[in-house]
C-alpha positions in Angstrom: 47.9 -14.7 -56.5 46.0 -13.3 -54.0 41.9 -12.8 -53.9 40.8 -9.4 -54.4 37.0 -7.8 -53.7 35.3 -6.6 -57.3 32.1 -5.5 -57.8 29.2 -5.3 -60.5 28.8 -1.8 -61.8 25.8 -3.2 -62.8 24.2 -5.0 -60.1 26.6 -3.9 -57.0 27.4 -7.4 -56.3 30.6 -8.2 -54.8 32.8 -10.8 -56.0 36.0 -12.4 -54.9 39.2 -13.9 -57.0 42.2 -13.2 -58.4 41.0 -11.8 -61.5 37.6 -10.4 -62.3 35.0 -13.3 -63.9 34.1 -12.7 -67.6 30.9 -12.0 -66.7 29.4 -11.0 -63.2 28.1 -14.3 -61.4 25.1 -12.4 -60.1 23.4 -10.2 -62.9 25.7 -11.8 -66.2 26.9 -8.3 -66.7 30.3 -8.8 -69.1 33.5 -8.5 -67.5 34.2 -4.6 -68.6 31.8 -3.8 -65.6 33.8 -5.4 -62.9 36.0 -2.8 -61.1 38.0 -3.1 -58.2 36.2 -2.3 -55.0 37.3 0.5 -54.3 36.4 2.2 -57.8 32.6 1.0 -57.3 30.4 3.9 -57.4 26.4 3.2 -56.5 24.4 5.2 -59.5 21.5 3.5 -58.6 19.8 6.2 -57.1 18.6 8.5 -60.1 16.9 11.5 -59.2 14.1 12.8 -61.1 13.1 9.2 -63.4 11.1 10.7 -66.5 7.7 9.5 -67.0 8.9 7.0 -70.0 12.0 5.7 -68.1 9.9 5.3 -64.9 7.4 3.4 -66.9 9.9 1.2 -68.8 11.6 0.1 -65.8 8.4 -1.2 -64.1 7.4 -3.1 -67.3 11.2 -4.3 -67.5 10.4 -5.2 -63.4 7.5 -7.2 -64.2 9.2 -8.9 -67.3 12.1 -9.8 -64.9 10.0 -11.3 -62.3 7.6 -13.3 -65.0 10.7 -14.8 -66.7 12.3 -15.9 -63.0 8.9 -17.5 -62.1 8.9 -19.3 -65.3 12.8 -20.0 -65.1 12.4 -21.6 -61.5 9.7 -23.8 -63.0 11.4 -25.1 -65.9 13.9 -26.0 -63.5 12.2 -28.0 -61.2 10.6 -29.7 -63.9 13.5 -30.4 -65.8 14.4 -34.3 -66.2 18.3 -33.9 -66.1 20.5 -32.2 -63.8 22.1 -30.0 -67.1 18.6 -28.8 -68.0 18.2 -27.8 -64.3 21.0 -26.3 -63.4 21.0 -23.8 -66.4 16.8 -22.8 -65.9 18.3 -22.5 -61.9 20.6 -20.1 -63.2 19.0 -18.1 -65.2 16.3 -18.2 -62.4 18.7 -16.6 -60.5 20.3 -13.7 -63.3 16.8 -12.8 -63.9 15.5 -12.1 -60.5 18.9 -10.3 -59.9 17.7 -8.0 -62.3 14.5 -7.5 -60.8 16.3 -6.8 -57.6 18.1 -4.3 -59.8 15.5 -2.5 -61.3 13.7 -2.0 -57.7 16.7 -0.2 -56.6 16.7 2.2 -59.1 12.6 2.3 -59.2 13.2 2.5 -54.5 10.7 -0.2 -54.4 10.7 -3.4 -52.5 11.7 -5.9 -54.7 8.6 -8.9 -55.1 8.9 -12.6 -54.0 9.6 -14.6 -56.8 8.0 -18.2 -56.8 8.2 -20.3 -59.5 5.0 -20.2 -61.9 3.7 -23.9 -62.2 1.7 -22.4 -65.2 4.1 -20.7 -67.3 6.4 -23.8 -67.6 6.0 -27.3 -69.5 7.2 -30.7 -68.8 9.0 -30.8 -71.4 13.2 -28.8 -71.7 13.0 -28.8 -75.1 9.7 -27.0 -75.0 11.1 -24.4 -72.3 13.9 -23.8 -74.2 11.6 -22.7 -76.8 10.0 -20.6 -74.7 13.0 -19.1 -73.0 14.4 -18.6 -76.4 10.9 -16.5 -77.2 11.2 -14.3 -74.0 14.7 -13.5 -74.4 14.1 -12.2 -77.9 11.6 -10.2 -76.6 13.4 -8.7 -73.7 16.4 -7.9 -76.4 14.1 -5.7 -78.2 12.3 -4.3 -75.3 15.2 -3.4 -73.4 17.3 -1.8 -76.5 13.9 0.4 -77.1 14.2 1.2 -73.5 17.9 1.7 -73.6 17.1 4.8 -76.7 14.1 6.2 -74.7 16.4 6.4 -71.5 17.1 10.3 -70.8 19.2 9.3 -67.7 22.6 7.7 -68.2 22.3 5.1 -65.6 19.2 4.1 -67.2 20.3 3.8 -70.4 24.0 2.1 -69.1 21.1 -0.6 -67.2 19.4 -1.1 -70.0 22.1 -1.4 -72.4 23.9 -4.0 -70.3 20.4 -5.8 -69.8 20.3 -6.1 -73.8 23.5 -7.7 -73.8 22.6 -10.4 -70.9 19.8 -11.4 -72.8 21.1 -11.6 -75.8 23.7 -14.2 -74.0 20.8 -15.7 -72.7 19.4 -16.2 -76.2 22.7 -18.3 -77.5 22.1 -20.6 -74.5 18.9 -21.2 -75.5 19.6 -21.4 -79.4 22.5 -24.2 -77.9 19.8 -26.7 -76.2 16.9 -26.4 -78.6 
């Protein structure tokens, strides 16, 4: 099998393989948003954001950022490799969704460092707390997702939901 180019109908990212991943490796959108290339359509540019939707994407922005910074910590103070590599990656999905969200919100997207106060020395302890935020963002983002007036909005925040809510069984899995 050959590789072919796919992209994130979600994020935009590309991806290459000979089938589409299960879920994107940039933004964890599931696999039902992976399309071909050549089908990829950019709908991140939506024109006239009502008030609510404009405000529940920059409180989504800022959520996104917070949980990277705190993500990036618990990584780097994580005692095992395991513990570090999963905070690294959902480092990563999270500030993919604040680069998201600025695209749609045509801001520049903020520098994400990792918050040396919003983390504890302990995994099981930041597992916790990832497990809080996710729950959180679930709820926040599904409210979001039933305020949304536009469809991209709503299709963002939808998928958002269901990332999290993925997010929250790896949590539930180490604590």
């Amino acid at each position: 099998m050959g590789l072919k180019l796919y992209r994130c109908q979600i994020c935009g990212d590309p991806y290459l393989g000979s089938e589409p991943p299960s879920f994107c490796p940039f933004c964890g959108a599931p696999q039902r948003y992976m399309v071909p290339a050549e089908n990829y359509v950019d709908r991140n540019t939506v024109p006239n954001l009502s008030k609510q939707s404009r405000e529940n994407l920059e409180k989504a922005l800022d959520l996104e950022v917070k949980n990277a910074a705190f993500y990036f910590c618990a990584s780097n103070c994580a005692p095992d490799p395991l513990s570090q590599a999963m905070f690294k990656a959902l480092a990563r999905t999270e500030a993919e969704h604040a680069s998201l969200i600025c695209k749609i919100l045509k801001v520049p997207k903020p520098e994400i460092k990792p918050d040396e106060k919003a983390c504890l020395k302990d995994p099981k302890a930041n597992f916790a707390k990832a497990h809080e935020k996710e729950q959180k963002a679930v709820i926040f983002y599904g409210q979001a997702a039933k305020e949304a007036t536009e469809d991209r909005v709503k299709e963002v925040f939808s998928a958002l939901t269901e990332v999290e809510t993925y997010h929250i069984a790896l949590s539930e899995a180490r604590l």
